[in-house]
DOKENU-100988 format. One line per 10 residues: their letters; for each residue x, y, z of N, C-alpha, C, O, CB. Coordinates in nm, 3 decimals, decimal comma. Glycine has a CB too. Layout:
BEGIN
A	X Y Z X Y Z X Y Z X Y Z X Y Z ~ ...
***
This chain:
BEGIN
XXXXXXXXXX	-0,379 1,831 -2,601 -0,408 1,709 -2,530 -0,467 1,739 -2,393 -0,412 1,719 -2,285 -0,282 1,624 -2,516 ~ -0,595 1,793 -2,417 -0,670 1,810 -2,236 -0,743 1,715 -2,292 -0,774 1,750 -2,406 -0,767 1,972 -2,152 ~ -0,785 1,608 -2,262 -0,876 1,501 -2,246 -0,872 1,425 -2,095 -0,775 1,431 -2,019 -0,842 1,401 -2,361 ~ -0,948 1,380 -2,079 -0,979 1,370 -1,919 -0,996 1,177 -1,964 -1,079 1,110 -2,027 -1,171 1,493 -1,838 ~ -0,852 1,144 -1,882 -0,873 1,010 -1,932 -0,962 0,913 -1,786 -0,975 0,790 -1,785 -0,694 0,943 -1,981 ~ -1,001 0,988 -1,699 -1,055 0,910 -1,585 -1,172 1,008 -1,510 -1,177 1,044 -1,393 -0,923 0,867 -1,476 ~ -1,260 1,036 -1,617 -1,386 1,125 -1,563 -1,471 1,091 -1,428 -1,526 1,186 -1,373 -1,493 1,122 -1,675 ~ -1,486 0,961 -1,371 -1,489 0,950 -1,272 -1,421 1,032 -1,164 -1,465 1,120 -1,090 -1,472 0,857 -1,277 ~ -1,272 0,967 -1,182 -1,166 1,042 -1,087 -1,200 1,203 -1,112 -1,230 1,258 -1,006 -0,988 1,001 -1,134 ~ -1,202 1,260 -1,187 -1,199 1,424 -1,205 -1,364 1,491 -1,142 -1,397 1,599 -1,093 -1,175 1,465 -1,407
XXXXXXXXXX	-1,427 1,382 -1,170 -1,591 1,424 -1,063 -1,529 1,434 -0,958 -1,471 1,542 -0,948 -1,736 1,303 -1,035 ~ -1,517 1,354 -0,862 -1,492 1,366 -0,752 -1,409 1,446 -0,701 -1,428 1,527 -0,609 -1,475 1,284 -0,723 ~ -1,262 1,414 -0,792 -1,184 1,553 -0,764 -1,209 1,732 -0,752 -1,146 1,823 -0,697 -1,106 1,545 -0,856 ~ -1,359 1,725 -0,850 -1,452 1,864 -0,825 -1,475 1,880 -0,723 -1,443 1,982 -0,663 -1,573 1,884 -0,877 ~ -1,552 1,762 -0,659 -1,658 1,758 -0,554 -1,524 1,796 -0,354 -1,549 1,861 -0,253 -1,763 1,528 -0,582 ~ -1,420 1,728 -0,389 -1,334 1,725 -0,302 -1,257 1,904 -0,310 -1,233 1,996 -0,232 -1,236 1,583 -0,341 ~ -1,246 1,881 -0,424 -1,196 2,068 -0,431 -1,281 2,178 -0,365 -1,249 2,265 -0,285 -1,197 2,131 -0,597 ~ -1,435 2,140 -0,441 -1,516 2,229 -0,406 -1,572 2,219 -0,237 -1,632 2,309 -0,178 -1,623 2,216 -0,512 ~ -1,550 2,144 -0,205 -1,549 2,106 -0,041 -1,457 2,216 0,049 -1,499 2,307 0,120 -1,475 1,938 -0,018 ~ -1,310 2,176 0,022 -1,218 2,223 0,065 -1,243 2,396 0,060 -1,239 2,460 0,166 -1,108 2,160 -0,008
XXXXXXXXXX	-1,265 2,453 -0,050 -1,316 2,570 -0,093 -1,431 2,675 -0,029 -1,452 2,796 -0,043 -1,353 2,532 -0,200 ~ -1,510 2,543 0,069 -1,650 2,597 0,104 -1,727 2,655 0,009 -1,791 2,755 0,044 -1,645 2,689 0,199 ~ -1,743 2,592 -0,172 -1,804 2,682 -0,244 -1,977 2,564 -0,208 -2,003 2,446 -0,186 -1,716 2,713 -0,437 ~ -2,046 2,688 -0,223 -2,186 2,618 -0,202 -2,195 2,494 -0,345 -2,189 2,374 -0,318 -2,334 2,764 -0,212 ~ -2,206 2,534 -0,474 -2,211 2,427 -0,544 -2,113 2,390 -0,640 -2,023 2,473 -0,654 -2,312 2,428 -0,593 ~ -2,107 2,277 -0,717 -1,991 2,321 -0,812 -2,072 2,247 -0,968 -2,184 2,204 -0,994 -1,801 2,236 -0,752 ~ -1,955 2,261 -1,035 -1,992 2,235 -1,171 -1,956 2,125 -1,243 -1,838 2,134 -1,274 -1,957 2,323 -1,238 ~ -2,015 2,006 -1,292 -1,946 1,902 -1,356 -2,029 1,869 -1,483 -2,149 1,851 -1,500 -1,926 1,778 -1,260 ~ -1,903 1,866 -1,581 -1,938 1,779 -1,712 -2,046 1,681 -1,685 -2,008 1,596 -1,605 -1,810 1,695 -1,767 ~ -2,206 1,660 -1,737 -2,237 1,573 -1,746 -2,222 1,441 -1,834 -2,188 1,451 -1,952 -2,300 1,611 -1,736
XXXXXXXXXX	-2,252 1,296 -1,768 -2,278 1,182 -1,846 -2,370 1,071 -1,761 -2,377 1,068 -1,638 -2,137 1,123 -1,893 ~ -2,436 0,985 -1,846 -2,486 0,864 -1,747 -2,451 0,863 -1,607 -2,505 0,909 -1,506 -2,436 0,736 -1,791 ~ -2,345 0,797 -1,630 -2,267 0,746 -1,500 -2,222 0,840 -1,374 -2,193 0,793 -1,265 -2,139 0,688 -1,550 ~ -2,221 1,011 -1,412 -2,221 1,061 -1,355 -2,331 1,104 -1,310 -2,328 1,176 -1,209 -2,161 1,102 -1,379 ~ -2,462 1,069 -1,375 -2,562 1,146 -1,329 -2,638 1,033 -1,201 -2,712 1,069 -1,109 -2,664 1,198 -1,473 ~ -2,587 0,879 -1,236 -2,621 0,792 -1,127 -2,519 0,810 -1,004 -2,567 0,826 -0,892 -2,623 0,644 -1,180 ~ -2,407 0,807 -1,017 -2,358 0,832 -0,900 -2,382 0,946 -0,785 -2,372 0,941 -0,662 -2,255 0,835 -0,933 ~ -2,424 1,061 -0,884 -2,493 1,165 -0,829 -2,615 1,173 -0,728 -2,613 1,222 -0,616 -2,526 1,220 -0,924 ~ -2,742 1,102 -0,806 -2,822 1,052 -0,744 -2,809 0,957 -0,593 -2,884 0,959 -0,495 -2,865 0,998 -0,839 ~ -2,722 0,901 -0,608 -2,667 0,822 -0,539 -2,638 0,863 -0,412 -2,661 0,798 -0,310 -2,576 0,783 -0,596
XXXXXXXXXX	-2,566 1,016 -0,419 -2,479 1,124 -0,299 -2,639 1,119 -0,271 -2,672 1,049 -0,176 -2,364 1,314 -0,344 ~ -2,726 1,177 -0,334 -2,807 1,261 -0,265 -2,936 1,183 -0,207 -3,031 1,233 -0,147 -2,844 1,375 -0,357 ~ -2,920 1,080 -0,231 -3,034 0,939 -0,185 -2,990 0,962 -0,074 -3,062 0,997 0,019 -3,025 0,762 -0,241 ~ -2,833 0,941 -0,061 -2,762 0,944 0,087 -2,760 1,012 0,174 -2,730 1,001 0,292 -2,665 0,943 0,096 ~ -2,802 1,105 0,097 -2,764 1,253 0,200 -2,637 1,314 0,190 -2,622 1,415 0,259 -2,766 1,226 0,360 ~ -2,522 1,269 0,105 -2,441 1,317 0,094 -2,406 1,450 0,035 -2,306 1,517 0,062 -2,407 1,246 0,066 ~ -2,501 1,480 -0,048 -2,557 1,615 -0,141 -2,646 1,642 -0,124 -2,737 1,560 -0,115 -2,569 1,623 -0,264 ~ -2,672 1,812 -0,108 -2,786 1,867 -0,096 -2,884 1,808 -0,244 -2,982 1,734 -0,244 -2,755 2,035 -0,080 ~ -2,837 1,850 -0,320 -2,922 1,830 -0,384 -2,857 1,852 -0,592 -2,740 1,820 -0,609 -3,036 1,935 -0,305 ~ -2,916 1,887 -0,686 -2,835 1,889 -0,810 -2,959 1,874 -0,924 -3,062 1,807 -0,924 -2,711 1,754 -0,813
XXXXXXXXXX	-2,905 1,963 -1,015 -2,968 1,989 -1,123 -2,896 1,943 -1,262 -2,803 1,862 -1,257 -2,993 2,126 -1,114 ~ -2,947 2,004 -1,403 -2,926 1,930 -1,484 -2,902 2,112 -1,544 -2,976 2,196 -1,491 -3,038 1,793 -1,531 ~ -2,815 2,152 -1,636 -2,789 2,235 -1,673 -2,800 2,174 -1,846 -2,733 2,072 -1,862 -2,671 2,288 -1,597 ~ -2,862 2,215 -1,950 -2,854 2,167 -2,055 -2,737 2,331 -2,144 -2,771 2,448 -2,159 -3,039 2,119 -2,106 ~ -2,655 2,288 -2,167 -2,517 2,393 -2,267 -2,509 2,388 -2,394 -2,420 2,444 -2,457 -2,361 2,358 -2,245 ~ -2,622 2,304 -2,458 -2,583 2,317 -2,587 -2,502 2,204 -2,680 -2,506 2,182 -2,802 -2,512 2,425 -2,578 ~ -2,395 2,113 -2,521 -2,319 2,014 -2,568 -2,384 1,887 -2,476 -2,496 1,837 -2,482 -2,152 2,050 -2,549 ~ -2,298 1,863 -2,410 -2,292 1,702 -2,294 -2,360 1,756 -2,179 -2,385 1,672 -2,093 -2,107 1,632 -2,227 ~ -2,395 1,863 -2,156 -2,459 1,940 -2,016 -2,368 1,926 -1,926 -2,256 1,874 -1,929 -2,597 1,881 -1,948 ~ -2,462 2,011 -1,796 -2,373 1,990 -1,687 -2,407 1,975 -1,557 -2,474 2,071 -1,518 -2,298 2,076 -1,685
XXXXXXXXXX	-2,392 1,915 -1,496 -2,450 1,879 -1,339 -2,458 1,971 -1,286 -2,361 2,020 -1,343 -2,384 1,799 -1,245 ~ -2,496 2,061 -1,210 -2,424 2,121 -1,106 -2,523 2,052 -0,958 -2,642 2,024 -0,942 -2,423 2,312 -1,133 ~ -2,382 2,046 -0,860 -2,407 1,980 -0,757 -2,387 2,103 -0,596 -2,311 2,182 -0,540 -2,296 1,841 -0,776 ~ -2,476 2,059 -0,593 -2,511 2,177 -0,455 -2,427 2,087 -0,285 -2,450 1,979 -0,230 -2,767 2,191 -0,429 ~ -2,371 2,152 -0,268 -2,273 2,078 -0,180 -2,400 2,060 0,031 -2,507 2,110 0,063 -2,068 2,231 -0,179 ~ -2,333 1,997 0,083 -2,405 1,949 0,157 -2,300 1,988 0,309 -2,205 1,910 0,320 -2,444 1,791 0,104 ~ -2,307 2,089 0,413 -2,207 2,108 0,517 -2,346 2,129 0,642 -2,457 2,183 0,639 -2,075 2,265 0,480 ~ -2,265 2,053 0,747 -2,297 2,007 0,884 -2,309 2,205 0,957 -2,257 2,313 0,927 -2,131 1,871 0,962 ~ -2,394 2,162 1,046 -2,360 2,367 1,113 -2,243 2,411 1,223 -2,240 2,486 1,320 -2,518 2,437 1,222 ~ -2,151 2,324 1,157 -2,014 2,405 1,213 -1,958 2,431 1,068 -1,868 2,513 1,047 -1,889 2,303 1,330
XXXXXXXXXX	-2,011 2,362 0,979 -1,944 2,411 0,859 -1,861 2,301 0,758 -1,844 2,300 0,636 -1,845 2,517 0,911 ~ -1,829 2,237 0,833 -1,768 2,090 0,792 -1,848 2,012 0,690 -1,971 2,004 0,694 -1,757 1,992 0,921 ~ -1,768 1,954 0,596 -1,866 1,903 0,433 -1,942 1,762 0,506 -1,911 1,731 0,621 -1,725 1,838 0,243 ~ -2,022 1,699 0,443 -2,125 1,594 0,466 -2,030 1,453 0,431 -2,026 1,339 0,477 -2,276 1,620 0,355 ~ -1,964 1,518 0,336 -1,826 1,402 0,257 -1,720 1,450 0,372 -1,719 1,568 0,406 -1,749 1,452 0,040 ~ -1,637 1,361 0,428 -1,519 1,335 0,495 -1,424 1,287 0,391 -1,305 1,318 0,393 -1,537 1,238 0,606 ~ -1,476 1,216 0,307 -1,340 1,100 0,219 -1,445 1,058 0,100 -1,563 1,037 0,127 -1,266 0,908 0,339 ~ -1,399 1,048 -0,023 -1,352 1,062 -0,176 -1,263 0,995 -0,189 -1,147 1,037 -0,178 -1,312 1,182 -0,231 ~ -1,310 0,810 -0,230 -1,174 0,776 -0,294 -1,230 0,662 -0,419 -1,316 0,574 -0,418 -1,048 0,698 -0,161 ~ -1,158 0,702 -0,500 -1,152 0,625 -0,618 -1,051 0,491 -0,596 -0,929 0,494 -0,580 -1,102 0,723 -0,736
XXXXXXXXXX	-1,138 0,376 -0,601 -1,110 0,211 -0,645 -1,013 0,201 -0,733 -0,891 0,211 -0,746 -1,228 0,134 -0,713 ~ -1,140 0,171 -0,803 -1,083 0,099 -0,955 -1,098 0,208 -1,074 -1,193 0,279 -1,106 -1,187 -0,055 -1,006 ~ -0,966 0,192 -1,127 -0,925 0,287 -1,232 -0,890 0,260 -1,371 -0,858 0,144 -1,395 -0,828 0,343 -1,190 ~ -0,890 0,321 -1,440 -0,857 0,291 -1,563 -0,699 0,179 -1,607 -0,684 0,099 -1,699 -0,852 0,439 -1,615 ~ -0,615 0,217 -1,510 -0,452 0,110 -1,524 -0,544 0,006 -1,443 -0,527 -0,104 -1,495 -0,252 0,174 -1,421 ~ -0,606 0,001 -1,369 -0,636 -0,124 -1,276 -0,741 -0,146 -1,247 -0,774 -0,083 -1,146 -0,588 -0,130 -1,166 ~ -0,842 -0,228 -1,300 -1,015 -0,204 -1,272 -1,014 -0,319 -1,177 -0,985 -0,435 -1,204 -1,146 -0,225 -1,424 ~ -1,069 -0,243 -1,001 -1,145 -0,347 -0,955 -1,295 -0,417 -0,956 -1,399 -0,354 -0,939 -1,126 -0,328 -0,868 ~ -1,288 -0,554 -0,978 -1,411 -0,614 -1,044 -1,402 -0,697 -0,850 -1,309 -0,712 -0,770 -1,385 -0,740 -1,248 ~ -1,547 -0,729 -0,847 -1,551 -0,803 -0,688 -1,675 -0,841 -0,736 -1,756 -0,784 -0,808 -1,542 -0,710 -0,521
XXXXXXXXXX	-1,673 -1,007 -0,652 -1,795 -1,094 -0,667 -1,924 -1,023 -0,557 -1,897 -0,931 -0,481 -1,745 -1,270 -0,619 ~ -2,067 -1,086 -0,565 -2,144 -1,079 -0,478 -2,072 -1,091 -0,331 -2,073 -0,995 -0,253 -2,239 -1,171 -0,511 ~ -2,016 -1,204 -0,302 -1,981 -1,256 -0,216 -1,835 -1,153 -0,094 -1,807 -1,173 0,024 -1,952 -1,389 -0,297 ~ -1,788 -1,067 -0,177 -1,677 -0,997 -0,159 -1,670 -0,847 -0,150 -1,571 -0,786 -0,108 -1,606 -1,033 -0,246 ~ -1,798 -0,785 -0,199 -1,819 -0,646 -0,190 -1,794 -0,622 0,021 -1,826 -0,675 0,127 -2,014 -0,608 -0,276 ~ -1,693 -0,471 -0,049 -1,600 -0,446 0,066 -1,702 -0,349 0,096 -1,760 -0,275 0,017 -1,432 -0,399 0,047 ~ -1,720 -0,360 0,256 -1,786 -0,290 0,396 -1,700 -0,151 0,434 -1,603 -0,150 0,510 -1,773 -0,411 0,545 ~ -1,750 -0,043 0,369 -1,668 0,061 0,438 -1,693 0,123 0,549 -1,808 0,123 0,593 -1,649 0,149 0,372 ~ -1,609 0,176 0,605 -1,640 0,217 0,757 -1,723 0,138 0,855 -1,792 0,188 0,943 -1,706 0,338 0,756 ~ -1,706 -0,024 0,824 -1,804 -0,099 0,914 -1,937 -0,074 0,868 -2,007 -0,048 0,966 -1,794 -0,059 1,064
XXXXXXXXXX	-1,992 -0,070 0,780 -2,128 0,018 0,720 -2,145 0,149 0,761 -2,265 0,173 0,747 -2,263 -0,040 0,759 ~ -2,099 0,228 0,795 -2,116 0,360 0,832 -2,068 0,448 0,673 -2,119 0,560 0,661 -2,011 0,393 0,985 ~ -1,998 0,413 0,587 -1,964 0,474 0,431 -2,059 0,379 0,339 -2,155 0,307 0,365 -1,775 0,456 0,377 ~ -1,999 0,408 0,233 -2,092 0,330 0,090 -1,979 0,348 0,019 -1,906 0,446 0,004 -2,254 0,408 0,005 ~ -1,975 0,161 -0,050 -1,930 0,188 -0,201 -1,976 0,207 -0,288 -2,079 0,142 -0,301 -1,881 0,131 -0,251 ~ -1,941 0,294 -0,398 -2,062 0,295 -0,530 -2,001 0,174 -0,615 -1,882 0,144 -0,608 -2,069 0,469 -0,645 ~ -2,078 0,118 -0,683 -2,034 -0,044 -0,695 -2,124 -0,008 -0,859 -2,236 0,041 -0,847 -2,117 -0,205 -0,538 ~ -2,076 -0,031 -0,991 -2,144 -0,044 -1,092 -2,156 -0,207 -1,146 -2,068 -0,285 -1,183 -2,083 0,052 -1,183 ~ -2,279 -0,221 -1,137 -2,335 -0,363 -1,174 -2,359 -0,410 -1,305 -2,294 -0,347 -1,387 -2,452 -0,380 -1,119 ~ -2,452 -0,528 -1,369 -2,505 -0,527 -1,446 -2,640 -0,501 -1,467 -2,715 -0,532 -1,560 -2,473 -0,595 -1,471
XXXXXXXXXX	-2,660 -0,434 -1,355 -2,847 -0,350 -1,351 -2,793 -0,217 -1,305 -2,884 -0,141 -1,272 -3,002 -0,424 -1,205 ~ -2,686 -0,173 -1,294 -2,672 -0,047 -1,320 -2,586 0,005 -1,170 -2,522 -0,064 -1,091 -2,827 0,020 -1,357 ~ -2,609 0,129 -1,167 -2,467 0,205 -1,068 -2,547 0,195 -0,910 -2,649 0,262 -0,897 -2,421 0,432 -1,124 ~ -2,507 0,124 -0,809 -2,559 0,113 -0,679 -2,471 0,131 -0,580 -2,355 0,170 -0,592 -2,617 0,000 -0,659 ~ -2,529 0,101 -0,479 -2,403 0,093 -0,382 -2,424 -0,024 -0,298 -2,537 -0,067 -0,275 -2,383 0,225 -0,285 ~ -2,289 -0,090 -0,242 -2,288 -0,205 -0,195 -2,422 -0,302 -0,120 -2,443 -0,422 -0,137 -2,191 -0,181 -0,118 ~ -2,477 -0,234 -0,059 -2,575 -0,258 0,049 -2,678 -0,263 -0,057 -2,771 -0,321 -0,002 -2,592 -0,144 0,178 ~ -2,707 -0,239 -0,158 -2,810 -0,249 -0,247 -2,737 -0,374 -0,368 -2,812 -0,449 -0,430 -2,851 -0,078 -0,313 ~ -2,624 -0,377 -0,380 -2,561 -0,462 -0,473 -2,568 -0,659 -0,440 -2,584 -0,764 -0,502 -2,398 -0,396 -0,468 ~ -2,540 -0,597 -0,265 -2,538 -0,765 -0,167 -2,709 -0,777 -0,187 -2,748 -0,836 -0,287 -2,472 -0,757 0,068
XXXXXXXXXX	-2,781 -0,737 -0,121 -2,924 -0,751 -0,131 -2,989 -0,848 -0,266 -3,064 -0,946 -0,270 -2,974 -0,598 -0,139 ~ -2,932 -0,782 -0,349 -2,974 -0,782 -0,489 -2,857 -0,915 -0,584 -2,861 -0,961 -0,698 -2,952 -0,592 -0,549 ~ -2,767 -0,936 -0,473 -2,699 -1,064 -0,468 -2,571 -1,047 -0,613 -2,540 -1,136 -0,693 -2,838 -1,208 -0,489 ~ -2,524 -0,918 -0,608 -2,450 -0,881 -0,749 -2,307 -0,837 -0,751 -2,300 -0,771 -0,647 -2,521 -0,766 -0,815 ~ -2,223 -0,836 -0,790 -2,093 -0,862 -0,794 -2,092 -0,709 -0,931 -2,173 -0,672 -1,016 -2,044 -1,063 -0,839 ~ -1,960 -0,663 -0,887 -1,935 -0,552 -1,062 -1,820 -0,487 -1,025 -1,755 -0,550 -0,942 -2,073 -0,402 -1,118 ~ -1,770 -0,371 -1,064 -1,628 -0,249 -1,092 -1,682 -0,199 -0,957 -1,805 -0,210 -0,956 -1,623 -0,103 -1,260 ~ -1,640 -0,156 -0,861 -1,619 -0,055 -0,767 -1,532 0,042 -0,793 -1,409 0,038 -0,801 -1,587 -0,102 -0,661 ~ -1,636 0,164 -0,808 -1,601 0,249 -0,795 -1,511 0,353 -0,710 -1,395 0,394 -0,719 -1,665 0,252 -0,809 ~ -1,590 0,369 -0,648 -1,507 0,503 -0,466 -1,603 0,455 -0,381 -1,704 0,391 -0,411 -1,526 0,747 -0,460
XXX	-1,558 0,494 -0,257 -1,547 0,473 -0,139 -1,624 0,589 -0,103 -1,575 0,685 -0,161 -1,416 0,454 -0,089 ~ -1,732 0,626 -0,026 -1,756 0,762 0,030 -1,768 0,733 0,193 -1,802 0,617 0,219 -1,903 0,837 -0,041 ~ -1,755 0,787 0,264 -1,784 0,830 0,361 -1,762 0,975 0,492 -1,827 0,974 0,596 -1,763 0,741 0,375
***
């Protein structure tokens, strides 16, 4: 019984490990949803940058980590929302402001995985994901 019942949560939990670690990149199971949220870091600037590793099976991301020149990661905070026991769903009207706009939520819609500031714009309500900033 290794099955990964919250692959979201366990991305990030890479990305937060591999931080802590100072490893330059790390390695994640690919899927869709991971490969938009991904995009997502690195629109932001939150990630250097990330490739597509094809294995034969589901592939695999690997994500090239992103640190300031004292050394300190680009990510401060990694947090997972809404989860599998408890999915948060939020209207247009209600998408939560992190850090005063200074973070992003990744917010999955019905046009697909964004983040808040692109979700209000676009006038759309969906599952929130995590919190970055």
């Amino acid at each position: 019984m290794s099955g990964i019942t919250d692959p979201v949560a366990d991305y990030l939990t890479r990305i937060r490990n591999g931080q802590r670690s100072q490893h330059r990149h790390v390695d994640i199971p690919a899927s869709k949803l991971k490969r938009a949220i991904t995009q997502i870091l690195v629109d932001k600037g939150y990630l250097r940058n990330y490739i597509d590793i094809d294995d034969g099976k589901q592939g695999l991301l690997r994500l090239y980590l992103k640190y300031d020149v004292a050394g300190k990661p680009a990510i401060r905070n990694l947090k997972r929302v809404s989860r599998p026991g408890l999915r948060r769903f939020v209207g247009a009207k209600e998408l939560p402001r992190v850090r005063n706009g200074l973070g992003i939520a990744i917010v999955s819609t019905s046009r697909g995985v964004m983040t808040d500031k692109e979700a209000r714009r676009h006038n759309l309500g969906g599952e929130v994901l995590a919190y970055v900033y």
